[in-house]
N, C-alpha and C positions, 0 to 999 in steps of 0.2 A: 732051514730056518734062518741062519747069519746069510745066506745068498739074499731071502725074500726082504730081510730087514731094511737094508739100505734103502731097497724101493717104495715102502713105507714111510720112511722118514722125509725120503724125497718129495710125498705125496702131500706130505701134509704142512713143509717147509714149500711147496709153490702151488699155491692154493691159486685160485681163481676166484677175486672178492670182485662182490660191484656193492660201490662208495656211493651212497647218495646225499648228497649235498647242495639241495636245492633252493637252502634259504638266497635270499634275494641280496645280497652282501657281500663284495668282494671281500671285504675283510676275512667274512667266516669265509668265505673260499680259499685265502691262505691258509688257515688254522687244516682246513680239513686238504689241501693239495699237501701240505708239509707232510701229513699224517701219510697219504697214499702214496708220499715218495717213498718215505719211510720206508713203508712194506713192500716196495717193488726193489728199495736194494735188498729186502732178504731175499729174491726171488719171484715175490708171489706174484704175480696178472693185476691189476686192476683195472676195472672200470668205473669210471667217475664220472654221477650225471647231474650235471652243473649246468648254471647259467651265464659260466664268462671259462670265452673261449683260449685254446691254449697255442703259443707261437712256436715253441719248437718241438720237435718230436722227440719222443723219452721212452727207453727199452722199459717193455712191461705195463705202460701204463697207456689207459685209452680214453678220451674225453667222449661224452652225448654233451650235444650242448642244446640246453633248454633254449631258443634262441630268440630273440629278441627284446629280453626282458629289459634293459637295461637304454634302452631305444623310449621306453615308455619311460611314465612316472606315475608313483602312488601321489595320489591328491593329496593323502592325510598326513604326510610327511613336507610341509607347506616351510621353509623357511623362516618366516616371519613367524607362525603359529606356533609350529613347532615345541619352543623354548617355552612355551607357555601352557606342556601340557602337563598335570600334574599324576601322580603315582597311580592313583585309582583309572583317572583318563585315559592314563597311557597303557593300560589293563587293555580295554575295548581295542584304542589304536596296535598295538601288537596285534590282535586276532584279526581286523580287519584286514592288516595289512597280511595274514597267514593266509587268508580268505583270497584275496588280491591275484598272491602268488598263486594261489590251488587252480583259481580260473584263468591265469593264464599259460602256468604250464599243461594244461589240460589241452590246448592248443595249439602244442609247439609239434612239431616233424621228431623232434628226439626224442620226447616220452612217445610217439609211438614206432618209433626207430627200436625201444627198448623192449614195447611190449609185444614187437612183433620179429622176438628172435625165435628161434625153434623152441618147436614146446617141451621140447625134451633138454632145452640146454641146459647148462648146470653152473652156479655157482655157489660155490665151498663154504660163500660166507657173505652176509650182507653187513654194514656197516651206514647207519641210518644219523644222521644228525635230527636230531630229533626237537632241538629249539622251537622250532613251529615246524607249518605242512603235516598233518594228520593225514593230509587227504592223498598220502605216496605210499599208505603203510599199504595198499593190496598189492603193490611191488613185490612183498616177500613171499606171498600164495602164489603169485604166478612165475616165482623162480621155484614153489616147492618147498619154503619154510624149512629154508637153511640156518644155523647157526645165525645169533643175531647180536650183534654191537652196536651201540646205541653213544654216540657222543654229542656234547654240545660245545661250541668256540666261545658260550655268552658266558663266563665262567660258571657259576653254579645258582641259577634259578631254586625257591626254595619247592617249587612247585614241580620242576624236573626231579631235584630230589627224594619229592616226596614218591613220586612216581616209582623209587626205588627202596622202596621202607623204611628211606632216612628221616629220625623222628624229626620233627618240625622243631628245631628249636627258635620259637621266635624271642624270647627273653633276649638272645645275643645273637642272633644270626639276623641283620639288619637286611630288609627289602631291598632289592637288586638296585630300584632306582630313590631309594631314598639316599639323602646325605646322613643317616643315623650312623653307628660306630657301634661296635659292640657293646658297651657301659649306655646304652638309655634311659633316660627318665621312665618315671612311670607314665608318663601322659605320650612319652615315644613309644617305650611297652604296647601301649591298647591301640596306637594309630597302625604297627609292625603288626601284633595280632593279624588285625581286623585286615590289614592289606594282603597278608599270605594267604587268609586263606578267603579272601576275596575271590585273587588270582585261582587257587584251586579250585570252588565253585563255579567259576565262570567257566573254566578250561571244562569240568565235568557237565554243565548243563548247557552249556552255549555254545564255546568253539568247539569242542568233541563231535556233539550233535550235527552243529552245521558243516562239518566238513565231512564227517559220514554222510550225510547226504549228500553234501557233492560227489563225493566218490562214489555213492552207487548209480550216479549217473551219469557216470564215466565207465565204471568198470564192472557194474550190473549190481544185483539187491541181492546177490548171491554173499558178500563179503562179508569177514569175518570183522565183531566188534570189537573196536581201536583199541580198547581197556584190555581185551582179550591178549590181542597182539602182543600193547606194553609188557603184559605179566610175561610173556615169551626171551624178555630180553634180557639174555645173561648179564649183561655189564653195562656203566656210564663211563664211560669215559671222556673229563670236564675239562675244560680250560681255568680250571679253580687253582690258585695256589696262595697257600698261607702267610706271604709278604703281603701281596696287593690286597687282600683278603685276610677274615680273621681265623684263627684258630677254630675247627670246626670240628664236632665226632663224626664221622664219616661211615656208612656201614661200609664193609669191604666188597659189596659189587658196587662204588663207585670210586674212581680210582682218578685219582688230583694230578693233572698235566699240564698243569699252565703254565704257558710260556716254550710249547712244543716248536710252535713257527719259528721260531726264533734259529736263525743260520749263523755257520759261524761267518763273519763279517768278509765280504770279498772287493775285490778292486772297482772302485766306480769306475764309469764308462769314460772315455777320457776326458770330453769335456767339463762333467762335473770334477774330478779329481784335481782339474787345473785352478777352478774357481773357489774347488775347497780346499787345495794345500796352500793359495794365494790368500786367503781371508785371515791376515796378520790381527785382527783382533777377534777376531769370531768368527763362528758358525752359528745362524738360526734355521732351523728347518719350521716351516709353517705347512702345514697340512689338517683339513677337516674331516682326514679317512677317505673311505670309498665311496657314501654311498651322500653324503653331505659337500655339493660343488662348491664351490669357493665363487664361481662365477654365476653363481645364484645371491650370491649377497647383495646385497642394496645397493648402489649409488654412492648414499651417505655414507654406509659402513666400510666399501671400499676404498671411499676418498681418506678418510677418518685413519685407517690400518695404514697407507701406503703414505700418508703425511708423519704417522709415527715413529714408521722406518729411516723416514728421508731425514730424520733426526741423531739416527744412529750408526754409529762408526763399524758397527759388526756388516759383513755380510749375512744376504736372507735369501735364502733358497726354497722359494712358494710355491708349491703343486696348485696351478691354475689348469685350469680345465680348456681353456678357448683363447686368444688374443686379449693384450689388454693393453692399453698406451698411458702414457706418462708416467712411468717406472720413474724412481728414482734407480739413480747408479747403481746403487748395492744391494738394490733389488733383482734377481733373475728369477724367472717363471719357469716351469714343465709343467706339460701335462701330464706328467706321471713321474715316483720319486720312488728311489731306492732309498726308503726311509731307514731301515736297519743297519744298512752300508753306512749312509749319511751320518747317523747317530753313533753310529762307529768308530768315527775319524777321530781324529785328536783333537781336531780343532773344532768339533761339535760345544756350544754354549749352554743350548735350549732347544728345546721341542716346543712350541705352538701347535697346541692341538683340541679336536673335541673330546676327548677324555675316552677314547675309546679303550675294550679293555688290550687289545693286540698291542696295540698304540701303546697306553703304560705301560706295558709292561717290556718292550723296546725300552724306552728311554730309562725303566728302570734297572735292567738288563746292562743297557752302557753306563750310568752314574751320571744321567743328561735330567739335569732341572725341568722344570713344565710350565708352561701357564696353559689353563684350562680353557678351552669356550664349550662348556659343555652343552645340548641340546637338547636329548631325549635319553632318557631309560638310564641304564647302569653308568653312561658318562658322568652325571652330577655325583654316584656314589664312587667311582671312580676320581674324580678330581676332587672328590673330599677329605679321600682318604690320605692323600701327596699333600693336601695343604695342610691338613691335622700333624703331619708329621713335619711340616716345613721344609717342604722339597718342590710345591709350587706357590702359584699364585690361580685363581681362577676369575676370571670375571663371566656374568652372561652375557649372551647375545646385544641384549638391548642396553648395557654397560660398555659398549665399546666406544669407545670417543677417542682423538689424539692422543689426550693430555691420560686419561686412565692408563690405554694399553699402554703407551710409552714410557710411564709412573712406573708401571707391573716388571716392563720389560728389566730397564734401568734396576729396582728391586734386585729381582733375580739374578743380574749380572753382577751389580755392585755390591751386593751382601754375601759373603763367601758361606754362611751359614746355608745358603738351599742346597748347593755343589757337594759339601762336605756331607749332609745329612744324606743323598741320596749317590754318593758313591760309596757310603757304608752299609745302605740296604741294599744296594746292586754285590757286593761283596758276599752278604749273609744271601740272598739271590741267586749268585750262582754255585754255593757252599750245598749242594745236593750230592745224597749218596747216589743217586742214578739221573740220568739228563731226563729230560720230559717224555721229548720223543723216545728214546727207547724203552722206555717205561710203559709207553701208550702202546709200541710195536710189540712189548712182550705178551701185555694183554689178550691183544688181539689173536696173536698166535696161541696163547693160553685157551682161547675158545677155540680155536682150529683143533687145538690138541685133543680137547676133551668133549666138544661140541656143547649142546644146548648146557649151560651152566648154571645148576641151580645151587650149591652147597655154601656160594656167597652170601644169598637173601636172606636175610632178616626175619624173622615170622611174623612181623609187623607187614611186610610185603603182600600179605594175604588179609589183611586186614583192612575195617573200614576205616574213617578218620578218625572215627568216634571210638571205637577199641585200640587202636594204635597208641592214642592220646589220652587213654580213659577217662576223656568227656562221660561216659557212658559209665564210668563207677563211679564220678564227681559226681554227675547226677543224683546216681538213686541215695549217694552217701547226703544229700546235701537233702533229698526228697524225704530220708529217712531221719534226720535230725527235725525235718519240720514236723514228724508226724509224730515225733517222740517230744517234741515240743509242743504241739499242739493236744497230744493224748496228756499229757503234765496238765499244762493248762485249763483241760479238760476235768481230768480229777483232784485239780485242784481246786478249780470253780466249785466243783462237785462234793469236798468236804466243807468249803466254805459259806456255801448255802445248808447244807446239813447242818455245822453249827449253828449258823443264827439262827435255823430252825426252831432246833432244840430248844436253846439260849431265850428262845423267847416266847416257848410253850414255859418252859422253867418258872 
């Protein structure tokens, strides 16, 4: 028995997971790479089937890479448009664009590099980012419907949590892409309502629908239904955490890791390190994220940004995508930025950014000030939340002019109040009894341990909307006051004519 032990333990400390991570996002390809590094220092195998490919080779860990995605572009993600799409709009655009993704990883060489490994192979454990792409869940029947972990990088959708029998509370739990805060009016109340479970109904009768049918014809009419699946999965594991975000009840199969990506800060490369220990009055880092190119801005908005700069004493260090001429001096360009590192340095000022949530929660991580450009989804509720606490500044898109961002910039620098307000939440930030990451890595291993995990879910998990939320005893409570009001009304008519009946035989 103490001989066999050890082998057991071993078996189930170097699992063999496959990580699918298909959202179309570099960013969330950080959130969910940091995770799989995670698990490959305890040992385990992974494989990771993504859409952005990886440059150096790492013990334990394997890329499929979805390929070409990133070569293309979604339409509805238009620059200009964009900024202009509102809470409910941006409903459809999410799904379209999940849609997007489904048909073209449906023709990539790696998802069928994936589904054409031996039918007998085996992994220990699926870990499924579940934000969008429905149409990847028959992934798990043709591995055999392993053990199943379920996370998302978009911090906590109220629609993913419902997914996990966390009750809706939309009274305080503000729409992902609303600027609302926990304390709303009543007329924020009914717009917060009405948008959660918008979202819900739509994911239930429209993107669910439509992506089950792309997927049986890809992987046959044989497949099991998506709803079926979700009820399958032990745990959420969220990018949610209660600084950036408010105070939430949480059922406990969903389990709050935001701010996992997050490394601890290492040496930039050398040329940056020279340009950032020489920037005797500042550091600005400007970045739109991953998936938002900088060299897609306009003309006018680029002249408008680089005349703003040319006004200021800091050095600006801009993740540019392609060539661009007429820099000013303290202007320098890459096409790619060790944003973590950067914001790490001492001589870090500000972040310029689209309010992404990896993004804030970096700069809130170092004690680095913001201004916002936010564009689509959680960004506006993200850069709302920094400004309510006066730790940015945000403007939109079509708000950018010299004289603004340079006003914003100047702000931020010259008011010691944003620096001070947001190196005391980076403080209480990283004041955690356990780091993200390993909190996310114990999880997962918690499911290795014990396999399919049910004893987390809720009993609301088994239920419909309408019982979870007893819409459904509001109703008949509310059908039964009318009928006891109306049965009144009724015998009351009904002695009322009786009297003057009487009264006037009398």
């Amino acid at each position: 028995m103490y001989v066999i032990l050890p082998f057991l333990i071993h078996s189930v400390l170097s699992a063999n997971i496959l990580h699918i991570a298909t959202i179309g996002s570099r960013s969330h390809h950080i959130w969910n790479r940091a995770l799989a590094i995670g698990l490959t220092e305890k040992g385990h195998n992974v494989t990771l089937l993504t859409h952005t490919s990886e440059d150096q080779k790492l013990k334990n860990f394997h890329i499929i890479l979805l390929e070409g995605f990133f070569e293309k572009g979604f339409d509805g993600f238009n620059l200009d448009s964009l900024p202009e799409t509102d809470a409910l709009s941006g409903i459809k655009l999410l799904y379209d664009f999940s849609r997007y993704s489904c048909e073209h990883d449906f023709q990539t060489k790696g998802l069928k590099t994936l589904i054409n490994y031996p039918k007998d192979f085996r992994f220990d454990l699926i870990i499924i980012d579940i934000t969008l792409q429905q149409c990847l869940y028959p992934l798990i029947d043709r591995f055999n419907n392993p053990p199943l972990v379920a996370v998302t990088p978009f911090l906590l959708p109220p629609v993913l949590a419902h997914i996990f029998g966390n009750p809706l509370q939309t009274a305080y739990m503000p729409y992902y892409s609303t600027k609302y805060s926990d304390k709303m009016t009543f007329l924020e109340r009914i717009k917060n309502f009405l948008l959660i479970h918008a979202e819900i109904l739509y994911k239930r009768y429209i993107g669910t629908p439509t992506e089950l049918n792309l997927a049986r014809k890809y992987f046959g009419e044989h497949i099991r239904d998506f709803e079926e699946i979700e009820r399958n999965i032990s745990i959420l594991i969220s990018n949610y955490d209660h600084i950036l975000g408010f105070p939430l009840a949480l059922a406990p199969n969903i389990i709050p890791a935001g701010g996992l990506h997050i490394a601890p800060v290492k040496p930039l490369p050398n040329d940056l390190k020279t340009i950032a220990d020489s920037a005797n009055d500042g550091l600005i880092v400007f970045t739109l994220g991953s998936y938002i190119r900088s060299d897609q801005l306009s003309i006018t908005k680029r002249t408008a940004i680089l005349n703003a700069f040319a006004k200021l004493p800091q050095t600006i260090i801009w993740k540019f995508e392609s060539e661009i001429k007429g820099l000013p001096k303290n202007v320098i360009v890459r096409k790619w930025l060790p944003q973590n590192d950067l914001l790490g340095h001492p001589k870090a000022k500000l972040l310029i950014t689209h309010g992404g949530g990896l993004s804030t929660q970096e700069a809130m991580h170092h004690g680095v000030p913001v201004i916002a450009i936010p564009f689509f989804s959680d960004q506006h509720a993200n850069a709302g939340k920094l400004v309510k606490r006066q730790m940015a500044k945000m403007l939109t898109y079509h708000e950018i002019t010299t004289e603004k961002l340079y006003s914003a910039i100047m702000e931020i620098i010259g008011n010691p109040i944003y620096s001070k307000n947001i190196k005391e939440l980076s403080l209480r930030y990283k004041d955690q009894s356990e780091e993200p990451l390993k909190k996310a890595v114990y999880w997962v291993e918690y499911v290795l341990r014990h396999g399919g995990v049910t004893n987390l879910s809720l009993a609301s998990r088994d239920m419909s909307i309408f019982e979870a939320t007893s819409y459904d005893v509001v109703l008949v409570v509310l059908l039964g006051l009318y009928l006891l009001y109306s049965l009144t009304l009724f015998v009351f008519t009904c002695i009322r004519f009786t009297y003057r009946t009487l009264s006037g035989r009398t």
